[in-house]
N, CA, C and O atoms as a GROMACS GRO file, in nm:
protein
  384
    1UNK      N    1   3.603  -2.739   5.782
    1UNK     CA    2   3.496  -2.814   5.842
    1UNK      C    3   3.538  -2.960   5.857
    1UNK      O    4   3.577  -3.032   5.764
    2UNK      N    5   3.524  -2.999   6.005
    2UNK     CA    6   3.517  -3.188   5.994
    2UNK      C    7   3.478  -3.244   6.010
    2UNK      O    8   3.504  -3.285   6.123
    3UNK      N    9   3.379  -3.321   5.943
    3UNK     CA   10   3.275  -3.428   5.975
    3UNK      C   11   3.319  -3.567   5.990
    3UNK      O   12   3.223  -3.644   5.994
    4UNK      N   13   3.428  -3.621   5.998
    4UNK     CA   14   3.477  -3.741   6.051
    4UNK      C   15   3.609  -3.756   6.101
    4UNK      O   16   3.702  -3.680   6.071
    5UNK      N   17   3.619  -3.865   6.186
    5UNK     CA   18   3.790  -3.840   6.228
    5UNK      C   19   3.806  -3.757   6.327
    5UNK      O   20   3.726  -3.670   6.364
    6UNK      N   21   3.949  -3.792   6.387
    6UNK     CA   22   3.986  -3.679   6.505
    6UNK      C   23   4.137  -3.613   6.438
    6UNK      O   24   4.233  -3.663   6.379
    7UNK      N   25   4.094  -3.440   6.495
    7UNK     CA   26   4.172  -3.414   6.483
    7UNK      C   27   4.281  -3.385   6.641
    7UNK      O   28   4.232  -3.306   6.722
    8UNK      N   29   4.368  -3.425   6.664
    8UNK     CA   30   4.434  -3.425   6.784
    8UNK      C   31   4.523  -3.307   6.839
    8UNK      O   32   4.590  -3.273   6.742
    9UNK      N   33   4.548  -3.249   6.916
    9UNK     CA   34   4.642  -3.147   6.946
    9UNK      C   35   4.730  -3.182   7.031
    9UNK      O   36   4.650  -3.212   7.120
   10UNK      N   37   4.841  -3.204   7.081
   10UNK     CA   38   4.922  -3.233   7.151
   10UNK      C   39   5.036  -3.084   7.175
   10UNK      O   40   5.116  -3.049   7.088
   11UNK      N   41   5.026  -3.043   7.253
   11UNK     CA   42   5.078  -2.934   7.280
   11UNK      C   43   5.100  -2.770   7.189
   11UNK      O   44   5.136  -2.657   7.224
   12UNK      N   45   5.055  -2.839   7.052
   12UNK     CA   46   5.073  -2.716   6.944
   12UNK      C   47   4.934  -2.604   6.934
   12UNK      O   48   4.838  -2.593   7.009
   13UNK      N   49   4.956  -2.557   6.858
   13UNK     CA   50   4.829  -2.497   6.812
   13UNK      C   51   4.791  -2.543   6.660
   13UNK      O   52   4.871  -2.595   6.583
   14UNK      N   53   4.592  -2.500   6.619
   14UNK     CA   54   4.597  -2.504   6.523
   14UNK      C   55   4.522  -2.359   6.490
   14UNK      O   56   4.428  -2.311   6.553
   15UNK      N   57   4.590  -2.302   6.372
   15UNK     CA   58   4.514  -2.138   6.347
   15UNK      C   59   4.420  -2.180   6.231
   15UNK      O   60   4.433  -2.272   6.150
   16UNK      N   61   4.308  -2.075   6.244
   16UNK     CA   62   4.259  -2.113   6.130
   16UNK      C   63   4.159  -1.940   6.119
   16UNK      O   64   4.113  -1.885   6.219
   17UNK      N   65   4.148  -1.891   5.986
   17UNK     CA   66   4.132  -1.769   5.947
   17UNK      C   67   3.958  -1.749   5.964
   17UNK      O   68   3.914  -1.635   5.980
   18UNK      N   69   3.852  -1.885   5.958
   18UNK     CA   70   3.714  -1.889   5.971
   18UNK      C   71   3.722  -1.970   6.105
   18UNK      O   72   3.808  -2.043   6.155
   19UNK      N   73   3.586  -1.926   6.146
   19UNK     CA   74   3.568  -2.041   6.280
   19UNK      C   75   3.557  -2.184   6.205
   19UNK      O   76   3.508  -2.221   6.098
   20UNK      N   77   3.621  -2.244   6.304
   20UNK     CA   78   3.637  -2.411   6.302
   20UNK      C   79   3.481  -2.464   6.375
   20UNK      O   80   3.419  -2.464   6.481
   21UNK      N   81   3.474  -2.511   6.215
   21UNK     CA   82   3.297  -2.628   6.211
   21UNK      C   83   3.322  -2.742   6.250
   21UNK      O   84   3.383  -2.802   6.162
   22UNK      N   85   3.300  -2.821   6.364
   22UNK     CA   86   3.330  -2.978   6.423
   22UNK      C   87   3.184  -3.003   6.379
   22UNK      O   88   3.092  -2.935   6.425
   23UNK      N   89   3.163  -3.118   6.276
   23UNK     CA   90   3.031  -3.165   6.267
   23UNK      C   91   3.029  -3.281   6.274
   23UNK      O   92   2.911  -3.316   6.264
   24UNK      N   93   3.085  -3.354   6.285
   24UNK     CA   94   3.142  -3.514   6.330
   24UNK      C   95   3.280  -3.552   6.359
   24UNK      O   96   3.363  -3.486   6.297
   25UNK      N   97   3.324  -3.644   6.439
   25UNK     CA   98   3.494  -3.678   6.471
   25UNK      C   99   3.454  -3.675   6.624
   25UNK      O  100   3.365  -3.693   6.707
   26UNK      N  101   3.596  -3.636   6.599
   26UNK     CA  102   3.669  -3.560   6.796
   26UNK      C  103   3.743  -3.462   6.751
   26UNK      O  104   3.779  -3.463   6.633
   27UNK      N  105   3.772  -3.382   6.820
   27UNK     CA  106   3.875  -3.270   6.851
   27UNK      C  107   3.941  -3.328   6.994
   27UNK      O  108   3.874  -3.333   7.096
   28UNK      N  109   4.030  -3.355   6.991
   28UNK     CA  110   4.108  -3.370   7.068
   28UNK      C  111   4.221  -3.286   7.172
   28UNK      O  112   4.246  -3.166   7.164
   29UNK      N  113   4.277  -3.376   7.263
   29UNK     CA  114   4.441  -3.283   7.300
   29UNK      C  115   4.463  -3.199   7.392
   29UNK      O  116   4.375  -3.195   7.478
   30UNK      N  117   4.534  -3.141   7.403
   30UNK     CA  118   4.596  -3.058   7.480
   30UNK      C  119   4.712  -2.943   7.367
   30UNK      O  120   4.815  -2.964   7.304
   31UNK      N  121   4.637  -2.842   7.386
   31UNK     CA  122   4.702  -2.725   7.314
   31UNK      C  123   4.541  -2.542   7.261
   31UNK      O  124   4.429  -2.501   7.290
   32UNK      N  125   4.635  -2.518   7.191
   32UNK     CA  126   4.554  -2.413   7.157
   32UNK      C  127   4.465  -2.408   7.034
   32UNK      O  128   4.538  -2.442   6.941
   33UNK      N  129   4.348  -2.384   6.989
   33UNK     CA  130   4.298  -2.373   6.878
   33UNK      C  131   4.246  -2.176   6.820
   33UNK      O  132   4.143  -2.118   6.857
   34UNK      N  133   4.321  -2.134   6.754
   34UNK     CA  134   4.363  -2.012   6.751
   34UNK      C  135   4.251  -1.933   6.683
   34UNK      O  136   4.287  -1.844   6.606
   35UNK      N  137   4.097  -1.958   6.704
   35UNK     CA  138   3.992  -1.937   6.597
   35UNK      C  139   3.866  -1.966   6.721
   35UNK      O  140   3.898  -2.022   6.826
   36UNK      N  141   3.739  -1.927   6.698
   36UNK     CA  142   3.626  -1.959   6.718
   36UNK      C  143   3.616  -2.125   6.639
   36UNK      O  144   3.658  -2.171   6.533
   37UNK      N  145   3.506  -2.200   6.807
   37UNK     CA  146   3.497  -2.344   6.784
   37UNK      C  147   3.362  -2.295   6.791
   37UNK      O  148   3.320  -2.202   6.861
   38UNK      N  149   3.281  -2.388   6.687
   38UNK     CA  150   3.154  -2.470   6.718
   38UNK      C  151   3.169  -2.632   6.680
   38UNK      O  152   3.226  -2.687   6.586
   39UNK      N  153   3.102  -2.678   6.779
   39UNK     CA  154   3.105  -2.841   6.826
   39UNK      C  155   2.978  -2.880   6.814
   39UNK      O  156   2.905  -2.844   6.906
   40UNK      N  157   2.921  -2.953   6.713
   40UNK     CA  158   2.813  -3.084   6.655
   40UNK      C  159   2.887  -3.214   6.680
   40UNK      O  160   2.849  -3.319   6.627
   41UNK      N  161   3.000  -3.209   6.766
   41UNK     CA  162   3.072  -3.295   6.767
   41UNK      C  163   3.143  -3.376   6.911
   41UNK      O  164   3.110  -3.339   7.024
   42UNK      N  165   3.212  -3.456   6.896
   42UNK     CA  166   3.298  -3.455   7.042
   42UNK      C  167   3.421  -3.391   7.058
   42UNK      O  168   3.515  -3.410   6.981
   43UNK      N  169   3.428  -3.292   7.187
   43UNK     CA  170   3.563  -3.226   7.150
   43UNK      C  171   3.593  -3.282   7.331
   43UNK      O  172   3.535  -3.239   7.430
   44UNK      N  173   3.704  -3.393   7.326
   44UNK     CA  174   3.758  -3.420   7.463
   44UNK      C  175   3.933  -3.365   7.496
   44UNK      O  176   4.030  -3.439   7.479
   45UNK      N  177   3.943  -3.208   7.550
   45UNK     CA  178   4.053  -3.209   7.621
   45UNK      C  179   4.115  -3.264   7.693
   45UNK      O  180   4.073  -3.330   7.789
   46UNK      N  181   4.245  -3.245   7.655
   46UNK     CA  182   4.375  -3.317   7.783
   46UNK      C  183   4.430  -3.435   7.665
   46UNK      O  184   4.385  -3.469   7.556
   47UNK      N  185   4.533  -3.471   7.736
   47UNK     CA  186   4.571  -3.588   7.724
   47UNK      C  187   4.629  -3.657   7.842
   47UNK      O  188   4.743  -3.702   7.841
   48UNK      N  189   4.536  -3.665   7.962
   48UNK     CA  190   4.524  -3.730   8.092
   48UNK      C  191   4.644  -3.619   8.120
   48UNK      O  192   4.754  -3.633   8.066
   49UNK      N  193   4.617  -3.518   8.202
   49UNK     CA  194   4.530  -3.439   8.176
   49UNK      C  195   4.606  -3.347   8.075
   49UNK      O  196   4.715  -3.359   8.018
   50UNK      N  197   4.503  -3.246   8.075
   50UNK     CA  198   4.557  -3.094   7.982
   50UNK      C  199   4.433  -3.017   7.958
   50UNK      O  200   4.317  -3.047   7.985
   51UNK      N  201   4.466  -2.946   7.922
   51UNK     CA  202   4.389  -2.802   7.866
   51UNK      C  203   4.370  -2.767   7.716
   51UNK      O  204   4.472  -2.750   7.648
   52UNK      N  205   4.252  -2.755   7.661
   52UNK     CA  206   4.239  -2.703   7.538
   52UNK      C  207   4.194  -2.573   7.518
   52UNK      O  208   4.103  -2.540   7.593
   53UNK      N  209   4.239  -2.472   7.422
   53UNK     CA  210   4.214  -2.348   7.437
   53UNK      C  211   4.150  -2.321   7.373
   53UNK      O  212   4.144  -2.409   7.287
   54UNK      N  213   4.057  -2.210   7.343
   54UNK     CA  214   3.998  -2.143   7.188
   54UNK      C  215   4.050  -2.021   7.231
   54UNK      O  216   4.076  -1.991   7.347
   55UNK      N  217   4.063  -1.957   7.138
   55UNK     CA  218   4.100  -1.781   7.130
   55UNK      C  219   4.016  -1.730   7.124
   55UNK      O  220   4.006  -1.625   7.187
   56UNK      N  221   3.900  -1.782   7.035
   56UNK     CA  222   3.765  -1.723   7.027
   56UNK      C  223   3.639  -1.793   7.108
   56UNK      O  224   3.660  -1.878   7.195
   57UNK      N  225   3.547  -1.764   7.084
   57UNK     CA  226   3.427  -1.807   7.124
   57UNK      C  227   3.439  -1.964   7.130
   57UNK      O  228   3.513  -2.011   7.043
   58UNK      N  229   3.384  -2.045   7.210
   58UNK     CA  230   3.378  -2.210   7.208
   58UNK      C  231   3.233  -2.201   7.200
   58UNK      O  232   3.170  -2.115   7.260
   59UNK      N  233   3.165  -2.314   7.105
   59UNK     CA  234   2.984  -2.295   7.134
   59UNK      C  235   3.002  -2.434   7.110
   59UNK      O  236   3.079  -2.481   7.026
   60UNK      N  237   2.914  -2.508   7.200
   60UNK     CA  238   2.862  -2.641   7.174
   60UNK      C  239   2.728  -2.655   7.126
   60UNK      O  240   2.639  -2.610   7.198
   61UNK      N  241   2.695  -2.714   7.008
   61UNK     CA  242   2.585  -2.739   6.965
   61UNK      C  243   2.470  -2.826   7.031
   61UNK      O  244   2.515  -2.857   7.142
   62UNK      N  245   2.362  -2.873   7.019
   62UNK     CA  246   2.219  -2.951   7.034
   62UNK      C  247   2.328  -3.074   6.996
   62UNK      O  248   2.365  -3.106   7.109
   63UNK      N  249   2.376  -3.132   6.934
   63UNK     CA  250   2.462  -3.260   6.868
   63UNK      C  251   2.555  -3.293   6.932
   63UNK      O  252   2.587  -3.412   6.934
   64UNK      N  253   2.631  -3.190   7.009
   64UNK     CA  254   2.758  -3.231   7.057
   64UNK      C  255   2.756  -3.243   7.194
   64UNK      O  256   2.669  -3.225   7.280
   65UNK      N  257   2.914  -3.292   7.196
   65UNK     CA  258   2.932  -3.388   7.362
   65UNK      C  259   3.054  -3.320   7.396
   65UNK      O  260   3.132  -3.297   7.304
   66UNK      N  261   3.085  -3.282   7.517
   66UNK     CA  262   3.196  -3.238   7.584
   66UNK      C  263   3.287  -3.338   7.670
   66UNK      O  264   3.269  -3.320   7.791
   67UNK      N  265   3.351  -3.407   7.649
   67UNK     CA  266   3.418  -3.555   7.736
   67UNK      C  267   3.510  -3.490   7.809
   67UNK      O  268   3.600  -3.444   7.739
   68UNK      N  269   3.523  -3.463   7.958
   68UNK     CA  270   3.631  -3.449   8.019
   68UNK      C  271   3.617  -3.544   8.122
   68UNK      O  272   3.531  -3.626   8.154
   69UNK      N  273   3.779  -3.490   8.182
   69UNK     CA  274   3.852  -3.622   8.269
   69UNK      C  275   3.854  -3.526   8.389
   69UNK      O  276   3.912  -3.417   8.384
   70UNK      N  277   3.792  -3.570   8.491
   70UNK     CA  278   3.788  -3.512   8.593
   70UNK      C  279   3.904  -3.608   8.732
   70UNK      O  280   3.899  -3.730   8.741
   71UNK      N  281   3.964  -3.552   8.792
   71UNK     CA  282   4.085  -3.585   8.893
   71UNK      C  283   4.023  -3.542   9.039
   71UNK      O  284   4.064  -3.457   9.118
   72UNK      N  285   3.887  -3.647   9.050
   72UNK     CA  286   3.901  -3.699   9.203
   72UNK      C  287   3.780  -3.596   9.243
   72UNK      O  288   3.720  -3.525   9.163
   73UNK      N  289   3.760  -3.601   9.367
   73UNK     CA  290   3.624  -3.522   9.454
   73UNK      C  291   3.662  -3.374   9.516
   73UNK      O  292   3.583  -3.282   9.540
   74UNK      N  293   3.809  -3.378   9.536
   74UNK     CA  294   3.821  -3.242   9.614
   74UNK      C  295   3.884  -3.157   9.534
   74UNK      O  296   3.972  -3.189   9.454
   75UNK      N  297   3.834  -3.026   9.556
   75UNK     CA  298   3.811  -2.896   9.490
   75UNK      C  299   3.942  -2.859   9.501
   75UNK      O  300   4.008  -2.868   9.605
   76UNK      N  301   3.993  -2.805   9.370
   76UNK     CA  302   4.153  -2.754   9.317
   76UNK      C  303   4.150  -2.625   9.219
   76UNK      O  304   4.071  -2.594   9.130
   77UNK      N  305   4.212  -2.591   9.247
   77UNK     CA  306   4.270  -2.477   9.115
   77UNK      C  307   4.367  -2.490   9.060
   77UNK      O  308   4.409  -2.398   8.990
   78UNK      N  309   4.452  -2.633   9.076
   78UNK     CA  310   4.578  -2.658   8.943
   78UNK      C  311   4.507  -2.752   8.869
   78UNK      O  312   4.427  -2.826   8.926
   79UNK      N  313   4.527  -2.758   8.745
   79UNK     CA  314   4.519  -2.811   8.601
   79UNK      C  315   4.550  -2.961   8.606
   79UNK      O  316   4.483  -3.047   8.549
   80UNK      N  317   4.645  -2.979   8.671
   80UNK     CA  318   4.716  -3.126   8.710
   80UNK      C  319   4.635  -3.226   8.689
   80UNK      O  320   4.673  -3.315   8.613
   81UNK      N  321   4.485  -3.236   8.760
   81UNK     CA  322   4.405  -3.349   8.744
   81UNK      C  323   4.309  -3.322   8.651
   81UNK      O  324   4.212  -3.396   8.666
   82UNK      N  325   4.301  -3.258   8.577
   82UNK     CA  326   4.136  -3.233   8.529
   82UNK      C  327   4.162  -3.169   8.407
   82UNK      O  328   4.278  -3.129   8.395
   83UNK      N  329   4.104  -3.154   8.335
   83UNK     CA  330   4.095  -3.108   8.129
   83UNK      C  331   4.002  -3.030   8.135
   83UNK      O  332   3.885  -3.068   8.122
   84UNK      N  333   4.030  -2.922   8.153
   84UNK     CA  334   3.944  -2.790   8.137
   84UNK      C  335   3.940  -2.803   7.951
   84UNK      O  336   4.011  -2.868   7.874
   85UNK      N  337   3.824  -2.707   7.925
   85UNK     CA  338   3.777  -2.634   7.773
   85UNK      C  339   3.796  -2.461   7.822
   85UNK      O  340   3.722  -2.422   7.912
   86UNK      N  341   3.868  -2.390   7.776
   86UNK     CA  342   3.901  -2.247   7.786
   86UNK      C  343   3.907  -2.181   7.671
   86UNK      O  344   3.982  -2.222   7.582
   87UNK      N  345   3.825  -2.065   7.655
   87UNK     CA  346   3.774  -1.992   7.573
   87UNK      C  347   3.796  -1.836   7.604
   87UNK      O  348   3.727  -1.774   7.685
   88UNK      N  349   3.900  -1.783   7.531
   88UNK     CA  350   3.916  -1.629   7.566
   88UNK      C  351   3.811  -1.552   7.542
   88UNK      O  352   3.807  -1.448   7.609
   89UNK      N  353   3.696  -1.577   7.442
   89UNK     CA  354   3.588  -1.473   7.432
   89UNK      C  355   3.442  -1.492   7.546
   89UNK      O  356   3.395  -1.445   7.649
   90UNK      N  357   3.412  -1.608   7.429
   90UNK     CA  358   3.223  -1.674   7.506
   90UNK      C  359   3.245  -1.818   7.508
   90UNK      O  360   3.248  -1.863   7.393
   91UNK      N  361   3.262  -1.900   7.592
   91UNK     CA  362   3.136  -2.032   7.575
   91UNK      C  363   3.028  -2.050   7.626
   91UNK      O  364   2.977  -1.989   7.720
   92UNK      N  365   2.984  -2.141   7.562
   92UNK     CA  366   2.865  -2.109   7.547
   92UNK      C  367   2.800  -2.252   7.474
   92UNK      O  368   2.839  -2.296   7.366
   93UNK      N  369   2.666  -2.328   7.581
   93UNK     CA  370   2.595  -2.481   7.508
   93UNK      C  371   2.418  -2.426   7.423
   93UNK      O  372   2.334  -2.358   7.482
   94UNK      N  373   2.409  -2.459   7.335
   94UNK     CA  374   2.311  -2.433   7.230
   94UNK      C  375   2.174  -2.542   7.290
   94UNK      O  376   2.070  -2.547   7.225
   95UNK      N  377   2.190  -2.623   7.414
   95UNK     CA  378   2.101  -2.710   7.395
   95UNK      C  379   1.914  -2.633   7.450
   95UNK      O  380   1.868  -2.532   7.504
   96UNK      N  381   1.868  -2.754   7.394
   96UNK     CA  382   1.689  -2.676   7.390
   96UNK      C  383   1.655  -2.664   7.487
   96UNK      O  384   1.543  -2.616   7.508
   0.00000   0.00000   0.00000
């Protein structure tokens, strides 16, 4: 669980055996997070730009903020400009 601080990813992964609790910080980066995310928190992909992964489920909480960097007005399908959040199972926002 992290309630302060960022943790950053830069091209690696991080595994983790329980879903990963963001309850304060950032989650950061560009890379893979090898577990179910829930976010009370800020989780901003890329590092101008990039992609962050979950393997599992991504859920954003009532608390949390999603920061991406978006690359311009016209519509693309390469990665190049923009910081996607990608989730092999569910994402999914909790708000009321």
């Amino acid at each position: 669980m992290q309630t302060a601080g960022t943790t950053r990813l830069n091209g690696g992964s991080l595994d983790a055996i329980l879903p990963l609790q963001i309850n304060g910080g950032t989650l950061d980066g560009s890379g893979s997070v090898d577990a179910s995310v829930r976010s009370d928190a800020e989780v901003s992909p890329g590092l101008s730009p990039g992609t962050l992964s979950s393997r599992g489920d991504f859920t954003q909480g009532n608390a949390g903020q999603l920061t991406v960097q978006l690359g311009g007005s016209t519509p693309t399908t390469s990665t190049s400009s923009r910081s996607p959040v990608r989730s092999r199972s569910t994402a999914r926002s909790t708000s009321a």
